[in-house]
BAKOL-649675 format. One record per atom (N, C-alpha, C): residue number from 1; residue in one letter; atom name; x, y, z negated. Coordinates in nm, 2 decimals. Layout:
N
NUM / A / CA / X / Y / Z
...
//
This chain:
117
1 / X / N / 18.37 / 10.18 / -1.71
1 / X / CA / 18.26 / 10.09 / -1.74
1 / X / C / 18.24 / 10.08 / -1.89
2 / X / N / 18.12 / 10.08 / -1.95
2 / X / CA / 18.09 / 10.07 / -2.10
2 / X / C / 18.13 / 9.94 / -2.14
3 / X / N / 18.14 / 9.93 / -2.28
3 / X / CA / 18.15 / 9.82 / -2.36
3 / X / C / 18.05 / 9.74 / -2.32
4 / X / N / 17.93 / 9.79 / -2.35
4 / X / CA / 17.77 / 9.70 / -2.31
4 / X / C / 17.82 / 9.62 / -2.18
5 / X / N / 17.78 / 9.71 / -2.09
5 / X / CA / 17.80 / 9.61 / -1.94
5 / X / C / 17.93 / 9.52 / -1.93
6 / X / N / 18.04 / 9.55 / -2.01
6 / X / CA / 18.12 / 9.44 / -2.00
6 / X / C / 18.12 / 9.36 / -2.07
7 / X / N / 18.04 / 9.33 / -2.19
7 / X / CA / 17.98 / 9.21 / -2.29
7 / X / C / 17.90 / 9.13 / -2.23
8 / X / N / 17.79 / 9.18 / -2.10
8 / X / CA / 17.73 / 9.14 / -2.06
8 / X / C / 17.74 / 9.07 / -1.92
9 / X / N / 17.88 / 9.14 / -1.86
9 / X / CA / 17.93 / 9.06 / -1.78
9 / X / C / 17.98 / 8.96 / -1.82
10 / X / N / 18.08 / 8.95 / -1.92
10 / X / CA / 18.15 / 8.82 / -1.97
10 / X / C / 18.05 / 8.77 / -2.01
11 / X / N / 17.95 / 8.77 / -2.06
11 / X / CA / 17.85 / 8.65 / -2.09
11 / X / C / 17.77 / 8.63 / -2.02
12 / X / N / 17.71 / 8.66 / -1.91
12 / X / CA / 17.64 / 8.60 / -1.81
12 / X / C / 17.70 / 8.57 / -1.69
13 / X / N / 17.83 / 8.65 / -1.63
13 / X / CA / 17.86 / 8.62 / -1.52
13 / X / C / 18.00 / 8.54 / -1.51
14 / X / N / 18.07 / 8.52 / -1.68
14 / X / CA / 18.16 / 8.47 / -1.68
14 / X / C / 18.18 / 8.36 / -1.80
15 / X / N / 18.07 / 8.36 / -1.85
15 / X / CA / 18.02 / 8.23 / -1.95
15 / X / C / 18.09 / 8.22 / -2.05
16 / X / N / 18.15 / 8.35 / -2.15
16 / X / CA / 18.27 / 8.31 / -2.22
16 / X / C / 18.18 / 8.30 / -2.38
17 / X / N / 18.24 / 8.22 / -2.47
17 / X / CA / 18.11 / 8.21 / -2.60
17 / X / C / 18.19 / 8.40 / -2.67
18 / X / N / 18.12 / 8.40 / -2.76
18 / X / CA / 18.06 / 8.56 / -2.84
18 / X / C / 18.22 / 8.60 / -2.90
19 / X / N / 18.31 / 8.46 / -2.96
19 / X / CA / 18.47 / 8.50 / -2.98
19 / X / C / 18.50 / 8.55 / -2.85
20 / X / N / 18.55 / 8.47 / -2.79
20 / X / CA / 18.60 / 8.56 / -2.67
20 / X / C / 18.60 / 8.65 / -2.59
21 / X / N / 18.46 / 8.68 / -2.57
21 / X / CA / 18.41 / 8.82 / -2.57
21 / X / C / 18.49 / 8.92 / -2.66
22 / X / N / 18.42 / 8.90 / -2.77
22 / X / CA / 18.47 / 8.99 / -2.93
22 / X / C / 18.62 / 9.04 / -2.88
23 / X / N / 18.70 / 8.93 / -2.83
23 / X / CA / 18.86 / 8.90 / -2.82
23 / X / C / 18.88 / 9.03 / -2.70
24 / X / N / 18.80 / 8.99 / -2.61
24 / X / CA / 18.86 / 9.09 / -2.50
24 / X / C / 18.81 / 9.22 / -2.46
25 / X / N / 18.70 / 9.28 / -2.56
25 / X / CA / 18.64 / 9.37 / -2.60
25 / X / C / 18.68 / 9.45 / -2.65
26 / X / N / 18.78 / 9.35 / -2.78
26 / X / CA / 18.83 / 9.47 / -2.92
26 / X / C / 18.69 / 9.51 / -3.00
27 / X / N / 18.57 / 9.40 / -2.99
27 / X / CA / 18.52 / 9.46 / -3.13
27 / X / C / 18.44 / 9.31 / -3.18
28 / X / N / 18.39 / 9.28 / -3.29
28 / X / CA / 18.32 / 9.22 / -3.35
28 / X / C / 18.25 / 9.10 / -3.29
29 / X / N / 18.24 / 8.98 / -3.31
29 / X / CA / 18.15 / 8.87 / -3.28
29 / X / C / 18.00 / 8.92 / -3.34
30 / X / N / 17.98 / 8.98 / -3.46
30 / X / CA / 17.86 / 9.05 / -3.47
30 / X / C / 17.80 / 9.13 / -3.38
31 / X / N / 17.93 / 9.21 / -3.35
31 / X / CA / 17.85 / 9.33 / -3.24
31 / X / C / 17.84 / 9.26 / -3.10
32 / X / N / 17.91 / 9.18 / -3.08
32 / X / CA / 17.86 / 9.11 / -2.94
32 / X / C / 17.74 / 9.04 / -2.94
33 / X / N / 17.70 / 9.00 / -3.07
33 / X / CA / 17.61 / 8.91 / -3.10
33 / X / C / 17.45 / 9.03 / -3.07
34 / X / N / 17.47 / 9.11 / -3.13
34 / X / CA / 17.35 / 9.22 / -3.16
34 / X / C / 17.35 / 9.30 / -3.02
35 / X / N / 17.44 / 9.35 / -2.93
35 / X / CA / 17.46 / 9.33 / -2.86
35 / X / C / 17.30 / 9.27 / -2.74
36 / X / N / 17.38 / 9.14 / -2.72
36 / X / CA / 17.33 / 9.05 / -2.66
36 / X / C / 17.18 / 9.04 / -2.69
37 / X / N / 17.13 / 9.04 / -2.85
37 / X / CA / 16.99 / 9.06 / -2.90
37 / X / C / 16.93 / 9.13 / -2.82
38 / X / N / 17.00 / 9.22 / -2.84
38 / X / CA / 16.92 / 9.36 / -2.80
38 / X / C / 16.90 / 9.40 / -2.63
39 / X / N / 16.98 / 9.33 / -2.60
39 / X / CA / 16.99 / 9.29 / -2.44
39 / X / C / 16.85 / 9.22 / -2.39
40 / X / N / 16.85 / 9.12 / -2.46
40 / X / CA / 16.71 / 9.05 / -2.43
40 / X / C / 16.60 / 9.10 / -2.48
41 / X / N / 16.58 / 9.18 / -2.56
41 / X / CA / 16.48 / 9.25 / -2.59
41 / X / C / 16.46 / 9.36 / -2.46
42 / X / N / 16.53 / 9.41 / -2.48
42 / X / CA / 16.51 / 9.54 / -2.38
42 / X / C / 16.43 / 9.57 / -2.24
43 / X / N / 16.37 / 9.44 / -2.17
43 / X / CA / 16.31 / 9.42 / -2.07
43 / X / C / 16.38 / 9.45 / -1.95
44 / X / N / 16.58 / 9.42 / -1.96
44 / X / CA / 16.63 / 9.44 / -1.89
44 / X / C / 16.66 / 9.30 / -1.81
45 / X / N / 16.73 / 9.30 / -1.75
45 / X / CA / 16.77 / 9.15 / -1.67
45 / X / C / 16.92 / 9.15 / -1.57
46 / X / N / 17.00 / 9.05 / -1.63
46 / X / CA / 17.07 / 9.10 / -1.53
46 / X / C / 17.07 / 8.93 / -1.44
47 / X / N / 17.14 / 9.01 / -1.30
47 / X / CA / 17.22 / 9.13 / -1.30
47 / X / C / 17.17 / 9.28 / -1.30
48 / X / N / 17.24 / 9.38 / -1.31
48 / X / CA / 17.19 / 9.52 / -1.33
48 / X / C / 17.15 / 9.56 / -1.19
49 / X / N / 17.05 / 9.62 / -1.21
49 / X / CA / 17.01 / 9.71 / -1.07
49 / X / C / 17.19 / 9.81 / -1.05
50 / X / N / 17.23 / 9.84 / -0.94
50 / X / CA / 17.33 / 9.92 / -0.93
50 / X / C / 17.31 / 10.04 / -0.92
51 / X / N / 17.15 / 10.08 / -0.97
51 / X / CA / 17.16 / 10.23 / -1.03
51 / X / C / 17.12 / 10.27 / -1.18
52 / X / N / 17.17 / 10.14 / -1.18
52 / X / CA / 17.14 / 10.17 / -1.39
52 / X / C / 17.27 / 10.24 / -1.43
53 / X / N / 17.25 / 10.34 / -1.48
53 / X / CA / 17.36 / 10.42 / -1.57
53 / X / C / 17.39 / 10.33 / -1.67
54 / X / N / 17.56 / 10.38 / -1.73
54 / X / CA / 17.56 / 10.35 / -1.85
54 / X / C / 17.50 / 10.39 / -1.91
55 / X / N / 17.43 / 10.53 / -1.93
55 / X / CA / 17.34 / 10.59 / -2.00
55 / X / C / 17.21 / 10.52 / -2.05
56 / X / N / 17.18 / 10.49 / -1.92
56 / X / CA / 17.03 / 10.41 / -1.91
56 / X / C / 17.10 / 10.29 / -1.97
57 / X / N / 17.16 / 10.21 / -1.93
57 / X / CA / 17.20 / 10.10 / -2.02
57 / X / C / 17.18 / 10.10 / -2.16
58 / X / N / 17.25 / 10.22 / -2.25
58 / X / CA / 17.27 / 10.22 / -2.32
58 / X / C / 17.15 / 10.27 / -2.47
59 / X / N / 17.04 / 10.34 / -2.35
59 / X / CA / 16.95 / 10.38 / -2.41
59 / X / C / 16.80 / 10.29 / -2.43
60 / X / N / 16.83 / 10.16 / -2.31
60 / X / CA / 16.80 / 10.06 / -2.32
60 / X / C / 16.83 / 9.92 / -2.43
61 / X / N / 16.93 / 9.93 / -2.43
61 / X / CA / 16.96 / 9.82 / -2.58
61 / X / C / 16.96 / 9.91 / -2.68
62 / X / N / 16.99 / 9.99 / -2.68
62 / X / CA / 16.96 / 10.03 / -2.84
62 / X / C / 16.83 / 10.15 / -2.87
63 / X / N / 16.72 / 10.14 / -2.79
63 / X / CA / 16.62 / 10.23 / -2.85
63 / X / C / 16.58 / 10.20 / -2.95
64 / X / N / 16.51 / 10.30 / -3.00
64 / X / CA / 16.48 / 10.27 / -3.12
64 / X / C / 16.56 / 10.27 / -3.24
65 / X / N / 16.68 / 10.28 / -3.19
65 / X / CA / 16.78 / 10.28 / -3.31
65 / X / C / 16.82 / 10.42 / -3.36
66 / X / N / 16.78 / 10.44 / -3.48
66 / X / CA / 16.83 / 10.57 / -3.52
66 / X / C / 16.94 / 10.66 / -3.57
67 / X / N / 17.03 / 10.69 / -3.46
67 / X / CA / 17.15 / 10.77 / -3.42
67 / X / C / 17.16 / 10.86 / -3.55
68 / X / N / 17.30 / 10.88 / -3.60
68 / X / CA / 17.35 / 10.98 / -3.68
68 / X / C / 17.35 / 11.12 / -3.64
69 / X / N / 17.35 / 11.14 / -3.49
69 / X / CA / 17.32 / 11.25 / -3.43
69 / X / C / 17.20 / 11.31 / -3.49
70 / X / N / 17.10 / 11.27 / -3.53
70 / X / CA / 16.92 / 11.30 / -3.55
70 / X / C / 16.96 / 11.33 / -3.69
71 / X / N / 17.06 / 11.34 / -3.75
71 / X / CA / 17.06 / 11.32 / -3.91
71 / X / C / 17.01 / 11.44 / -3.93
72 / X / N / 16.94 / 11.45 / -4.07
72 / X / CA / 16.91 / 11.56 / -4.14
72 / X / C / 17.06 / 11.64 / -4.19
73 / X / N / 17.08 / 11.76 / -4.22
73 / X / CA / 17.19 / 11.80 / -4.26
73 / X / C / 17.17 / 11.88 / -4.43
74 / X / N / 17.18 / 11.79 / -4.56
74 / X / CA / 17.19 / 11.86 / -4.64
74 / X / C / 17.26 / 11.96 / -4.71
75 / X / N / 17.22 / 12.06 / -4.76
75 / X / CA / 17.25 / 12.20 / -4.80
75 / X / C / 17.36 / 12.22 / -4.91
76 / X / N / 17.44 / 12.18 / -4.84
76 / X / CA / 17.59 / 12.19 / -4.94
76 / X / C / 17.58 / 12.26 / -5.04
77 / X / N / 17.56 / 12.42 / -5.06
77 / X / CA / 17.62 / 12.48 / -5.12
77 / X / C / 17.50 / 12.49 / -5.24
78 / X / N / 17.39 / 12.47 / -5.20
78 / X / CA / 17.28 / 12.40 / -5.28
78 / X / C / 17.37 / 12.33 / -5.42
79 / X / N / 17.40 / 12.22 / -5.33
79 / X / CA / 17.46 / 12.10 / -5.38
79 / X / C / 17.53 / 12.13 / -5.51
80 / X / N / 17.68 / 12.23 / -5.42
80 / X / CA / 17.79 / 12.27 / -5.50
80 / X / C / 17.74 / 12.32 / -5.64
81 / X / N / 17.61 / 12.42 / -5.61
81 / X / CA / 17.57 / 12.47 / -5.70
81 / X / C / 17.49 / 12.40 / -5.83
82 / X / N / 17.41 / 12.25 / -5.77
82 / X / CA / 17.39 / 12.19 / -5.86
82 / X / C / 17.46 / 12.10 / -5.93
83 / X / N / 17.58 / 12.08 / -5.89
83 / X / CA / 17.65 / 11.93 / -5.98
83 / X / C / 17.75 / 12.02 / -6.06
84 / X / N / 17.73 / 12.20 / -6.05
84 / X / CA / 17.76 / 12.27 / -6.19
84 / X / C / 17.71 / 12.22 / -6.32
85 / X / N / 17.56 / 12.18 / -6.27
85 / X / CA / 17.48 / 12.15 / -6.42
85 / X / C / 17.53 / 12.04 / -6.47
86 / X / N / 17.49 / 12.02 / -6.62
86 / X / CA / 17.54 / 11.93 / -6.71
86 / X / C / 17.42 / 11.80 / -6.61
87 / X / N / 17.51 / 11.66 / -6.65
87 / X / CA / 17.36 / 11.58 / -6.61
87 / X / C / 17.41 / 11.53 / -6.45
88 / X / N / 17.43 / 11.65 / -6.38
88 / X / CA / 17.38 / 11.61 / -6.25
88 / X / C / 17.56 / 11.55 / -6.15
89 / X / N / 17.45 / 11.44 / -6.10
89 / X / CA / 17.57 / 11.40 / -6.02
89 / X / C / 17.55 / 11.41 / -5.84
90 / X / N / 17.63 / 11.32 / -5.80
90 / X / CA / 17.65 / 11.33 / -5.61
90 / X / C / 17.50 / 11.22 / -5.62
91 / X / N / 17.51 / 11.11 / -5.69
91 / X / CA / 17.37 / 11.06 / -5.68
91 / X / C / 17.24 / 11.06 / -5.70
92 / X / N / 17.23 / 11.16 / -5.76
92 / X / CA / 17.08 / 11.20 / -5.78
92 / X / C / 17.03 / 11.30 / -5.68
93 / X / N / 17.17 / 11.37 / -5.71
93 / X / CA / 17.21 / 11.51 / -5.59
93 / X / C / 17.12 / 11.40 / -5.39
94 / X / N / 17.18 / 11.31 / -5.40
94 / X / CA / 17.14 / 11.22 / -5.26
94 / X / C / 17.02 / 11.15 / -5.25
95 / X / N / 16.95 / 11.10 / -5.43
95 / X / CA / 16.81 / 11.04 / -5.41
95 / X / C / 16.77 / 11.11 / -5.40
96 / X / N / 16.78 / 11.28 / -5.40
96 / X / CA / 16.64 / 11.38 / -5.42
96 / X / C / 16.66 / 11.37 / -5.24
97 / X / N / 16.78 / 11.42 / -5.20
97 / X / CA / 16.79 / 11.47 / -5.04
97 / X / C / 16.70 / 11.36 / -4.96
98 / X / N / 16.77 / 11.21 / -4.97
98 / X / CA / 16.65 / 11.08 / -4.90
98 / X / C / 16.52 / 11.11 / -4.96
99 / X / N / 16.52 / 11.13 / -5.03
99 / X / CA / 16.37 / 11.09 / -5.09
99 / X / C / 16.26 / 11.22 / -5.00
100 / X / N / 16.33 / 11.34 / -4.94
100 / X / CA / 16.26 / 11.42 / -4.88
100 / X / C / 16.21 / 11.34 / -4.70
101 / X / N / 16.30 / 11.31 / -4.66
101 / X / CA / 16.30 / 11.19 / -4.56
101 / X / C / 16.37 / 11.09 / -4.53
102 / X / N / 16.37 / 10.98 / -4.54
102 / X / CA / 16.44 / 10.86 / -4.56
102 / X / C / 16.47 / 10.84 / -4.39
103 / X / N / 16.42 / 10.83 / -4.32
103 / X / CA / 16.46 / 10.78 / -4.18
103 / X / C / 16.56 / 10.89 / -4.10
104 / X / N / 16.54 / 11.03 / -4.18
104 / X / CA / 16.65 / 11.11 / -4.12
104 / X / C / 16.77 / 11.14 / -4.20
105 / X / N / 16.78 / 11.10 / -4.31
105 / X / CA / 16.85 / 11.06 / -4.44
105 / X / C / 16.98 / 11.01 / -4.41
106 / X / N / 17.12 / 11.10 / -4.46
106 / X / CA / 17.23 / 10.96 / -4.42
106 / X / C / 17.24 / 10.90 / -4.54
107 / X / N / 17.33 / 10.77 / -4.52
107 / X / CA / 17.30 / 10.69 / -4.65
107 / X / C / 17.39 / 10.78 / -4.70
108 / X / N / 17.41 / 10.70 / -4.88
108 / X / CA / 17.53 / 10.76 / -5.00
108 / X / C / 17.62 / 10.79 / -4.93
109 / X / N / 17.70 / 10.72 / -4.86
109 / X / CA / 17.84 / 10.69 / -4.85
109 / X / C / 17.83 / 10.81 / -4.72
110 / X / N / 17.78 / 10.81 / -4.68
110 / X / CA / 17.80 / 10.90 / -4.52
110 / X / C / 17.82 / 11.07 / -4.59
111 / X / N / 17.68 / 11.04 / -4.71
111 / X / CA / 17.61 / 11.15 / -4.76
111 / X / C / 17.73 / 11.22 / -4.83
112 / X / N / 17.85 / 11.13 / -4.89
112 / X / CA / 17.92 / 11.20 / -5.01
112 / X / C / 18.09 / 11.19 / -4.93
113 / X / N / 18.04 / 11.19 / -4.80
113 / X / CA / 18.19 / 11.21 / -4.65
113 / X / C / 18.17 / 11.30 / -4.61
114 / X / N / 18.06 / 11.35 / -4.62
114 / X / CA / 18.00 / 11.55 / -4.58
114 / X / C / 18.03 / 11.63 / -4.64
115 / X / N / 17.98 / 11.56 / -4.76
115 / X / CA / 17.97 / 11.65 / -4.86
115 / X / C / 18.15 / 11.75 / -4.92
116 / X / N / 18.26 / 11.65 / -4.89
116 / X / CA / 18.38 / 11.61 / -4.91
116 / X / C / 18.44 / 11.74 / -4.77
117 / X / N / 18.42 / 11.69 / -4.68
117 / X / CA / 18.46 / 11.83 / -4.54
117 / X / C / 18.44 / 11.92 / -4.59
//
């Protein structure tokens, strides 16, 4: 059973507030919180039809959300090759890469964990 459907069982079929969830979950009062948002948005209802996949679950609360999987992949050796030059760093090196597309863009921090492998 996913995380989702059991956040959502404990909050609708077993009334527990967003800590105790979080508690029996193992993750975040935020994430149960966003979670739950995104629950109600979704035009889902529970209880679940019994042929909703986790999948479908899960592609239901969070559409729209744009997955790391979709990421653009920038050109390492590019890279390697530019922060030879005098001047250039991992950050400019990463505003030029977002600046080509921002929505498929990983952030800094993801950007300079790639770059590092």
């Amino acid at each position: 059973m996913s995380k989702i459907r059991d956040i959502l069982r404990l909050r609708f079929d077993a009334g527990l507030s967003l800590r105790d969830i979080s508690k029996c979950c193992s993750v975040g009062p935020a994430t149960v919180s966003e979670i739950l948002s995104r629950f109600a948005t979704s035009g889902l209802s529970w209880p679940l039809l019994e042929q909703t996949s986790d999948t479908e679950l899960e592609k239901a609360v969070y559409k729209g959300k744009n997955s790391s999987r979709h990421k653009r992949q920038p050109d390492f050796a590019l890279m390697h090759q530019e922060l030879k030059r005098k001047g250039m760093t991992k950050l400019l090196l990463w505003q030029e890469y977002r600046d080509l597309d921002t929505a498929t863009a990983y952030g800094y921090t993801q950007f300079c964990e790639h770059y590092q492998t």
